[in-house]
N, C-alpha and C positions, 0 to 999 in steps of 0.2 A: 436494904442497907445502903444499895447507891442514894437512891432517890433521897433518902435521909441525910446520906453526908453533901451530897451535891445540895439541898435543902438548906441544911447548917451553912454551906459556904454562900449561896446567896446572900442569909440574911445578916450572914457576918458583914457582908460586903456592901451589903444596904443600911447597916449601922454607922461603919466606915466614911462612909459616904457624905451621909446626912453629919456626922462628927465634924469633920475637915471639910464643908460644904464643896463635896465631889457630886458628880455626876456618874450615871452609871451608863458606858458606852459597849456597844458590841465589836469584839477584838476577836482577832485571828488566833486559834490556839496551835497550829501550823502553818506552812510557806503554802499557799493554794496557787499553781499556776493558770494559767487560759484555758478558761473550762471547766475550772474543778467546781463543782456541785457545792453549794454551801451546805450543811449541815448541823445537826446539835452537836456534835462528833467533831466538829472542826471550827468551832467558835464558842466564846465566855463571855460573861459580861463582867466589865471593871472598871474601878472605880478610875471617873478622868474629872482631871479639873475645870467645875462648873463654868472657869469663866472662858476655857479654851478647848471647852469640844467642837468638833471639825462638823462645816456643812454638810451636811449629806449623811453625820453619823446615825447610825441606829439606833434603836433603846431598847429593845425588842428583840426575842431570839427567834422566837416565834414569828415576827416578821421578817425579818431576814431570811427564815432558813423557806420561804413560801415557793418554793422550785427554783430559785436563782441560783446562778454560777457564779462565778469570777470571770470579767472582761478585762481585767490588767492582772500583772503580778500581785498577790497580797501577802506579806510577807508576818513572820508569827510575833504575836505582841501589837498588829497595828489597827487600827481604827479600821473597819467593816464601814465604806461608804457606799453610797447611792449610784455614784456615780462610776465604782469601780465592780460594780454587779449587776447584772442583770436584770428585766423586769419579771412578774412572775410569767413567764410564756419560759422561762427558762433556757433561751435559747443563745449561745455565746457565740455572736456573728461580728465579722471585722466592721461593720457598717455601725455598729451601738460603739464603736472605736472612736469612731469619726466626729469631731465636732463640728456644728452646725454652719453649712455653707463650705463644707470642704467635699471633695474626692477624691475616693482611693483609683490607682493610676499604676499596670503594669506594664514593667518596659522585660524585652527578654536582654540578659545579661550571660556572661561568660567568665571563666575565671579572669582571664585577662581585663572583661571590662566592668567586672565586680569586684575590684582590689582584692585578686586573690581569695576569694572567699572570706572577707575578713568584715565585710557590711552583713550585718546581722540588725533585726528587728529594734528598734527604738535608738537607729543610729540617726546621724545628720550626715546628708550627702551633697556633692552638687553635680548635675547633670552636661555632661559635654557633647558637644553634638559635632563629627568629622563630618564632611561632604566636597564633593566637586568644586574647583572655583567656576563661577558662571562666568560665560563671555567665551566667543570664539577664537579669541589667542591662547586658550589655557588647554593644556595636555594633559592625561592620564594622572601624571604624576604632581599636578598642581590642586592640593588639596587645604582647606580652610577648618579653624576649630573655633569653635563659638561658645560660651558659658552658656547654656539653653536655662537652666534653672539655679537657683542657691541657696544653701539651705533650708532642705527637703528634708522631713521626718521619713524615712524605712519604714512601714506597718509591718511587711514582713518579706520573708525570702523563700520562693518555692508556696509549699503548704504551709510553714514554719511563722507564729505571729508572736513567740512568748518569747517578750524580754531577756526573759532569762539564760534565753539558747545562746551565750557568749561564745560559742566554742565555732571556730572556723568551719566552714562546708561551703564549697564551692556551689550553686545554686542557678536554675536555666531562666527564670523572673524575680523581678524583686517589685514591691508594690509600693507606690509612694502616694502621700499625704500632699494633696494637693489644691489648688484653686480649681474652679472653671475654664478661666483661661489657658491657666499652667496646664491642664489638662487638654486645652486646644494645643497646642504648643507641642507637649509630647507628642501627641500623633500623629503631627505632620513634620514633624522632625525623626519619627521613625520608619517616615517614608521614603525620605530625602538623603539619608546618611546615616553612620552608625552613632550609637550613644556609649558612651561610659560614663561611668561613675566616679566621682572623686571623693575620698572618707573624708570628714569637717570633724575639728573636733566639736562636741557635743555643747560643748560651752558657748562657742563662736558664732556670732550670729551676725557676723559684721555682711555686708553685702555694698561690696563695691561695682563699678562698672567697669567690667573687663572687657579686652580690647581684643578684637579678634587675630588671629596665629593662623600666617602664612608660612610656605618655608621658609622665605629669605629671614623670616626673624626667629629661625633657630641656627644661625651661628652667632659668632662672638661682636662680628664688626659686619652692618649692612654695604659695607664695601666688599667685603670679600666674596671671591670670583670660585664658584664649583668647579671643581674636574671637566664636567662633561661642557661645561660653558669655556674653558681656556682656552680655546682657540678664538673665541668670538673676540675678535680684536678688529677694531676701524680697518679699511680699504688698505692695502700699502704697510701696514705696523705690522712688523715681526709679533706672533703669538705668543701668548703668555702663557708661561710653566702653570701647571696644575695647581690649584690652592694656593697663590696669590692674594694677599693685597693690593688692590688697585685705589688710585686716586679717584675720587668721585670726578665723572663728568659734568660737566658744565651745563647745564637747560636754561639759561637766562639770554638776554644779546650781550653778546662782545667784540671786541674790534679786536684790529690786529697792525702794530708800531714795529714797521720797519727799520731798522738801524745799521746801517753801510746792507750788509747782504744776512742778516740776522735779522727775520720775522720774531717776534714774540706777539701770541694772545692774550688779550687781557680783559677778564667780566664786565660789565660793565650794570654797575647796580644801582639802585634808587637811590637819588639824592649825589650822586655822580658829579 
C-alpha cells in the first residue's frame, strides 16, 4: 500500500511537471544538521522550476541517498546539492567544508577572549593580537594591540561545527577559515601575545587599516598626564596634581625674547 501510494505521488508529480514545464529536484523532507545521513526517509523529489534549478541539484534519490551525509545545515523544503553533502565515502569531515585554497586554523579562546561565548560556528570575527611593546625603554606595563586578521569565518567552537548551534557556550578553541598566509600569522602571533576575538556582524565585510593601540591612546586627550607619572615635572617645576591636563611640550627649536627682566619662549617654525 506504501509503495503504491508513494508510486501514485511520483507520477502525479512527473505529470505536474512536464504540465507547468518543471523540473523534478531532490528536496529535504526535514531540517538534517552536520552529519545527518541522507536517506529515502529524509528526502522527496519535487517539482522545481526548469529554468532555476540550482547547481549541484540532484534528480535522483537513488543517487543522493549512495552513503552521503550532510556537510552544512539543510533545512526542510530545500534543494539536496552536491556541494552541501558528501561524496559517496560518506564521511562528514570539516576539511570537505573548506573551499579550495583555504585553511582551517585553531586558536585556544576563553570566555573573556571569545566574546563571552557568543561566537558560535558560521560567525565573522576579527582577530586581535596584545603583546609586549619592543625596545628597551618599555616596562611590564607597556603593552601594544594590533588587528592580526578581519573578517574571519568561525568553522567551529570546541568539537561544535553546526550552524545551527546559536545558543551561547563558552568554548576553550574556535577554528577559523583561513589563508596560508593568515595561517602563518596566527601562529606566530600565538607565540608572541595573547589573541582575542572581536564578533563582526555577518554582513560586514568592510576591512579597513587599523592602527595600532598603545596605552597613551586610551584616554580622552594625548596630553593628559597618569597618576603614577605626575610628579614627572621639568628640573625646578613644582609637581603636577594627579590627572592633569598638561600643555604639550615643545620638540621643535625655539628662542627665547627677553623684555626689561621677563624671558618669554617662543617656537620657532618653518617658514619663520
Amino acid at each position: 500500500m506504501g509503495n503504491a501510494y508513494f508510486s501514485g505521488v511520483e507520477k502525479r508529480t512527473e505529470q505536474a511537471a512536464e504540465k507547468a514545464k518543471m523540473a523534478r529536484v531532490v528536496v529535504a523532507m526535514q531540517d538534517m544538521a552536520f552529519g545527518s545521513a541522507i536517506t529515502q526517509q529524509n528526502v522527496r523529489l519535487a517539482a522545481w522550476p526548469a529554468d532555476s534549478v540550482p547547481q549541484g541539484a540532484f534528480t535522483s534519490i537513488d543517487e543522493v541517498t549512495k552513503n552521503r551525509v550532510a556537510l552544512r545545515p539543510i533545512v526542510i523544503g530545500e534543494p539536496v546539492l552536491a556541494s552541501k553533502v558528501s561524496g559517496a565515502n560518506g564521511r562528514a569531515t570539516l576539511s570537505a567544508n573548506l573551499p579550495e585554497g583555504m585553511l582551517a586554523f585553531t586558536v585556544k579562546i576563553s570566555a573573556d577572549s571569545g566574546v563571552g561565548g557568543y561566537v558560535r560556528p558560521g560567525d565573522i570575527v576579527d582577530v586581535l593580537l596584545t603583546r609586549q611593546i619592543p625596545g628597551d625603554g618599555a616596562d611590564g606595563d607597556d603593552k601594544m594591540t594590533d588587528v592580526v586578521l578581519q573578517a574571519v569565518p568561525v568553522l567551529g567552537i570546541d568539537l561544535i561545527s553546526d550552524e545551527q548551534q546559536t545558543k551561547a557556550q563558552v568554548g576553550k578553541t574556535a577554528t577559523l577559515q583561513v589563508t596560508t598566509q593568515q595561517a602563518q600569522k596566527l601562529a606566530l602571533a600565538t607565540k608572541v601575545g595573547a589573541l582575542d576575538l572581536a564578533l563582526r556582524n555577518v554582513a560586514d565585510q568592510t576591512q579597513g587599516l587599523p592602527k595600532t593601540v598603545v596605552p597613551r591612546d586610551l584616554t580622552v586627550s594625548k596630553y593628559y598626564i597618569p597618576a603614577k607619572n605626575a610628579n614627572a615635572a621639568p628640573r625646578g617645576a613644582p609637581a603636577r596634581p594627579a590627572g592633569v591636563f598638561a600643555p604639550p611640550r615643545r620638540t621643535g627649536p625655539s628662542m627665547t625674547v627677553v623684555r626689561g627682566v621677563s624671558p618669554t619662549e617662543y617656537e620657532v617654525r618653518h617658514g619663520s
